[in-house]
C-alpha positions in Angstrom: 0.0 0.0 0.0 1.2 3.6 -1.1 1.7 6.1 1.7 -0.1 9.1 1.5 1.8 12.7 1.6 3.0 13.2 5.3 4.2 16.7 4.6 3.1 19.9 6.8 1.0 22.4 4.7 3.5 25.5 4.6 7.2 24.7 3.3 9.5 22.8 4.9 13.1 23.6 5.4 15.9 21.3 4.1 19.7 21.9 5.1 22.3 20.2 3.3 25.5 20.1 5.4 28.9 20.5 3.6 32.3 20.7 4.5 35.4 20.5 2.9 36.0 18.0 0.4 32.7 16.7 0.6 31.5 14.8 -2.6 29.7 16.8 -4.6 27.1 15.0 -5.9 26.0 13.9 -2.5 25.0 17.9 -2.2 24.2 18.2 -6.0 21.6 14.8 -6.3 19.7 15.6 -3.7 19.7 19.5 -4.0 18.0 18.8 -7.3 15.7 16.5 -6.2 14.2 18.7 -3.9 14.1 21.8 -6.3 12.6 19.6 -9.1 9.8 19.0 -6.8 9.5 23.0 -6.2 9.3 23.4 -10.0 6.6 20.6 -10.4 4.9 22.4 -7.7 5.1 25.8 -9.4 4.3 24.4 -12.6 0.6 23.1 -11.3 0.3 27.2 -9.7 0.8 25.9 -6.3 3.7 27.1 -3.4 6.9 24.9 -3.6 7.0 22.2 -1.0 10.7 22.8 0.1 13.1 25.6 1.0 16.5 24.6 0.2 20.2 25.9 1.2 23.4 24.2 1.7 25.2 24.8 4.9 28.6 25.1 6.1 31.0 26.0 8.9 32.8 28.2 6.6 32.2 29.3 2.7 33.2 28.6 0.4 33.1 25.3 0.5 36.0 23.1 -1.9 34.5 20.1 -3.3 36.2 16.9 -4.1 36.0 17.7 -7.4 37.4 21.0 -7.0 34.1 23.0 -7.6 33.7 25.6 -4.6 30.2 25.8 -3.1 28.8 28.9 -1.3 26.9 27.8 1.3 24.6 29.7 4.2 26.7 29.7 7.5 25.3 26.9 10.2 22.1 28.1 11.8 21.3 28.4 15.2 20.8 24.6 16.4 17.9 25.6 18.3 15.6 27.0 15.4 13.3 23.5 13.9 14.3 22.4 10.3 12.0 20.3 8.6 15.3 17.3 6.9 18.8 17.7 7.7 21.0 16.4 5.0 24.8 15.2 5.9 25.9 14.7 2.5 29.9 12.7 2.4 32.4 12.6 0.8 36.5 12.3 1.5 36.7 15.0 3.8 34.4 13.5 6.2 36.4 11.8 8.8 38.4 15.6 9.5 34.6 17.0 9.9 33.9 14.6 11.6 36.9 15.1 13.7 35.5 18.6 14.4 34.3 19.4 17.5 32.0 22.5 16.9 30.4 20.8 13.6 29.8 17.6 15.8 28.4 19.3 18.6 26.2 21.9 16.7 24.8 19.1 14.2 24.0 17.1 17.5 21.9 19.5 18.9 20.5 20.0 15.1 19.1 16.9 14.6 17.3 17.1 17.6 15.5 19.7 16.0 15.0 18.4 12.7 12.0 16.0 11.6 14.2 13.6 10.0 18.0 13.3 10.0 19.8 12.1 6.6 23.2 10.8 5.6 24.2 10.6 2.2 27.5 8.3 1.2 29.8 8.4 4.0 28.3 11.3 5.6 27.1 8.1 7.9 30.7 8.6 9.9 30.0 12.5 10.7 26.4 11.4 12.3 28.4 8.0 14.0 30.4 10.5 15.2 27.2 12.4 16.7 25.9 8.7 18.1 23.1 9.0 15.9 23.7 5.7 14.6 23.6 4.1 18.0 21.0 0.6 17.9 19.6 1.7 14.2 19.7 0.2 10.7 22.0 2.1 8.7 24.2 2.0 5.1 26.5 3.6 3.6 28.8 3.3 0.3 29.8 -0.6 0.2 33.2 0.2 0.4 33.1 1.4 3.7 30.5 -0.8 5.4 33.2 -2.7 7.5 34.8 0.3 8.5 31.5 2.0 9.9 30.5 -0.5 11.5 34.1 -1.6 13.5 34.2 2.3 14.3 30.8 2.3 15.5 29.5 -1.0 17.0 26.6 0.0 18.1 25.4 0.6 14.7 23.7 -2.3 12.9 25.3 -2.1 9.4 23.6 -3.5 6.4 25.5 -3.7 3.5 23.4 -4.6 0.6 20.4 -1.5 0.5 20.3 1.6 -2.0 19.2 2.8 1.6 18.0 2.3 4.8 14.8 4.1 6.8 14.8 3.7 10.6 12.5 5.7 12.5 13.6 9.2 11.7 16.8 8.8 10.1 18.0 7.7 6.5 21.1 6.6 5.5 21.7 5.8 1.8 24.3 3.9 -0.2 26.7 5.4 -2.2 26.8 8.6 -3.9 24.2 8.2 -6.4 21.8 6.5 -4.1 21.6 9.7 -2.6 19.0 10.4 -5.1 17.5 7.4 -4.9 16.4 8.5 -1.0 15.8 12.0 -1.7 13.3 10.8 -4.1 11.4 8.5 -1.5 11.7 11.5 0.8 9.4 13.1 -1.8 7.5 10.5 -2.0 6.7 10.1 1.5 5.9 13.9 1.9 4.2 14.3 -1.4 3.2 11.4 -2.4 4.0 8.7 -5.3 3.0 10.2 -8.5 4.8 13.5 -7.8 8.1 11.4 -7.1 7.4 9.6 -10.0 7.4 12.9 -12.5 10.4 13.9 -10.4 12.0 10.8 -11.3 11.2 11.0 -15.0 12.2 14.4 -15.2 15.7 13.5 -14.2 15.6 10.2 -16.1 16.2 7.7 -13.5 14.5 4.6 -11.6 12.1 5.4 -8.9 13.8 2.9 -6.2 11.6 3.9 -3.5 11.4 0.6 -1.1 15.2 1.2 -0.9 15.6 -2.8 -1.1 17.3 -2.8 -4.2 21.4 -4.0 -4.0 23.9 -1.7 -4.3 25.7 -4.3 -6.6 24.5 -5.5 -10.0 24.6 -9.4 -10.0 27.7 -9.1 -12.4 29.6 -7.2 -10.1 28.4 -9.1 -7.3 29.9 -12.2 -9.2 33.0 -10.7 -11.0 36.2 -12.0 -9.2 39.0 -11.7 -11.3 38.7 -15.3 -12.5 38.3 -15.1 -16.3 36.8 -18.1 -16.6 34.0 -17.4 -14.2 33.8 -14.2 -15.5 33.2 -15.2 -19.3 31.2 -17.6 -18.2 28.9 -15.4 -16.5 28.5 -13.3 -19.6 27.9 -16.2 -21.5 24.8 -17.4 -19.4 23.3 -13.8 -19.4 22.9 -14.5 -23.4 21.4 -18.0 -22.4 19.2 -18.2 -19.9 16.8 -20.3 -21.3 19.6 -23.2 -22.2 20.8 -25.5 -20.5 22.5 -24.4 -17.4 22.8 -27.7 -15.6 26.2 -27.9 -13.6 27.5 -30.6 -16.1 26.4 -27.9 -19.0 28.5 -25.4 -17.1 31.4 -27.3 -16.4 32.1 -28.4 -19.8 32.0 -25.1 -21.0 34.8 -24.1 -19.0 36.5 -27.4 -19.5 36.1 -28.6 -15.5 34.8 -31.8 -13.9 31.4 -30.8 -12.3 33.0 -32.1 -9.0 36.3 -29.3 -9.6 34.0 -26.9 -11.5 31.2 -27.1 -8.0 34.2 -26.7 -5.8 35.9 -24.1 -7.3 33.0 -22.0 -8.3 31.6 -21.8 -4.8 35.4 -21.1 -3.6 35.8 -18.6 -5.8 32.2 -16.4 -6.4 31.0 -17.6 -2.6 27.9 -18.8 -3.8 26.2 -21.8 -5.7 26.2 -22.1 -9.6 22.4 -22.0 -8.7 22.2 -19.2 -7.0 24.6 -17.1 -9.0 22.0 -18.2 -11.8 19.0 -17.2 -10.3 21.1 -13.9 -9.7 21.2 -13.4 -13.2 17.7 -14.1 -14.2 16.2 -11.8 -11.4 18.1 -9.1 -12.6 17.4 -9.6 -16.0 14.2 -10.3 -15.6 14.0 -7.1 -13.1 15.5 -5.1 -16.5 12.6 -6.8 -18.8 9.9 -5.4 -16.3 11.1 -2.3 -15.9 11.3 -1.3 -19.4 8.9 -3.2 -21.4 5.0 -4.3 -21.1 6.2 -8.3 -21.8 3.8 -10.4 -20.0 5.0 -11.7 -16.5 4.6 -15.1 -17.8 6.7 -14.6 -20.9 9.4 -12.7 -18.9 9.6 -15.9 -16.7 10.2 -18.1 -20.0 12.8 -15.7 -21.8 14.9 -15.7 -18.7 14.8 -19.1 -18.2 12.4 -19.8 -15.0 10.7 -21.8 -16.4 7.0 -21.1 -15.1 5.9 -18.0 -13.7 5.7 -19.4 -10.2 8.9 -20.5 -10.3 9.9 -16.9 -10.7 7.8 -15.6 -8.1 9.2 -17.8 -5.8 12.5 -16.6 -7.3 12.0 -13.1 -6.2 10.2 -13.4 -3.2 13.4 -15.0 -1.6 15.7 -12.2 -3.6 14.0 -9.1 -3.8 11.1 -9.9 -1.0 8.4 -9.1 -3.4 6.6 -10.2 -6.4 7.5 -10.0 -9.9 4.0 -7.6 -10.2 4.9 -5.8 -7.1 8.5 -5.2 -8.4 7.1 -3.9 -11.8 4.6 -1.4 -10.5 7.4 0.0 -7.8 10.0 0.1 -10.1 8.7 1.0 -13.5 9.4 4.7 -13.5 10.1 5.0 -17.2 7.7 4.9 -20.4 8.1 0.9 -21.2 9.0 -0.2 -24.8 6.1 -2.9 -25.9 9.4 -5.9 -25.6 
């Protein structure tokens, strides 16, 4: 069931806090996420939903990528704000090494409706003990290292992002946009988010249960022969893709080819197959108006109840469900 628009009736405020050498899409992504919903506002003749600035102990700010931001000094940390924003980036750990930011944007989120991290910026509110007994994510690559530097965290490494009460955390730096746009679609509901999502020509991911990781790069080791081999099936799932099919193709036993496939890619050549056939079957229902059933047979499942079984235990919803979540795009007819 959608949720209906939670959002107050006059504008809400949104801070975005930078520092320097923070990433600059984490501001930029979600900056124009909530400005595309002001314009879609104004378009219809009615007020814009958000009031926007990017924030900063000192201005102006020096980006990662070397683009300088001029941002609003920090408020007073007792005034409310409607969604405070800690975007990330490599300069994180020295903000979050700073004493005044970590004490003012302490006291902040107590005032704000919802607390956000985007990318890293997850380290600058561990190091506020915001993340203390919650569900949080950030960019894969530094998933172990949050969560040895703050234990009391519970790290998840696999989410586009992560909702837990009042605070967000997303995934790497473009799933930044990814949560700004359920943001929008909590406050103003799902077909605004939608046009927003259009408009900017991306994938509405709003559940936020989505990997970070495509199958292929969940599966790509190194190994060439794996690797090739993994290509190879995505042009064939609906062959034969029977462990002894398999292992002759890469010239193994099926005993050596079981045990060094599981060694090497850490899962089953089962499971690295239904991998592949949920994401491509995700792809097919995303973008085209192919019958469920005939996705199911042109990637290989078989029946369509052997796919929905498929992504319940995956994705943790149905091949229908994921298609009316995820379909954010005009469809081609497939």
């Amino acid at each position: 069931m959608r949720r209906t628009a939670q959002i107050p009736p006059t504008t809400a405020n949104v801070e975005i806090v930078a520092f320097p050498d923070v990433q600059l899409l984490d501001v930029a992504g979600p900056l124009q996420v909530f400005e595309s919903a002001n314009l879609a506002a104004t378009a219809s003749g009615r007020p814009p939903p958000y009031r926007t600035r990017v924030v900063a102990r000192e201005t102006p700010v020096r980006s990662s990528a070397g683009v300088s931001l001029l941002c609003a000094g920090l408020p007073s940390a007792a005034t409310p704000v409607d969604t405070l924003v800690v975007a990330g980036g490599r300069g994180v750990h020295r903000a979050a090494a700073d004493g005044h930011l970590v004490r003012w944007l302490t006291a902040r989120s107590r005032r704000a409706r919802r607390t956000v991290s985007i990318c890293s910026g997850a380290f600058l509110l561990g190091a506020c003990g915001l993340l203390d007994g919650r569900r949080v994510v950030t960019h894969w690559i530094d998933c172990a290292a949050l969560a040895e530097e703050f234990p009391a965290a519970r790290v998840e490494t696999d989410p586009i992002f992560v909702e837990d009460g009042a605070l967000w955390t997303s995934a790497g730096v473009t799933a930044g946009i990814d949560l700004a746009l359920a943001l929008v679609e909590r406050d103003l509901g799902h077909a605004t988010a939608m046009t927003i999502a259009r408009d900017l020509v991306v994938f509405l991911k709003r559940p936020g249960g989505q990997d970070q990781f495509s199958a292929f790069l969940r599966l790509q080791t190194g190994d060439e022969r794996f690797d090739r081999l993994h290509g190879w099936i995505a042009g064939h799932l609906d062959d034969d893709l029977s462990v002894a099919a398999l292992a002759r193709r890469v010239g193994m036993s099926e005993r050596s080819f079981v045990r060094h496939y599981g060694k090497t890619n850490g899962v089953s050549p089962a499971r690295a197959i239904e991998r592949i056939r949920i994401e491509a079957a995700g792809d097919l229902l995303r973008t085209t108006r192919l019958p469920i059933k005939r996705v199911a047979q042109r990637c290989g499942f078989g029946s369509e109840e052997t796919m929905r079984r498929s992504f319940l235990r995956q994705v943790a919803v149905t091949p229908q469900h994921y298609r009316e979540r995820f379909a954010a795009m005009p469809v081609r007819p497939g």
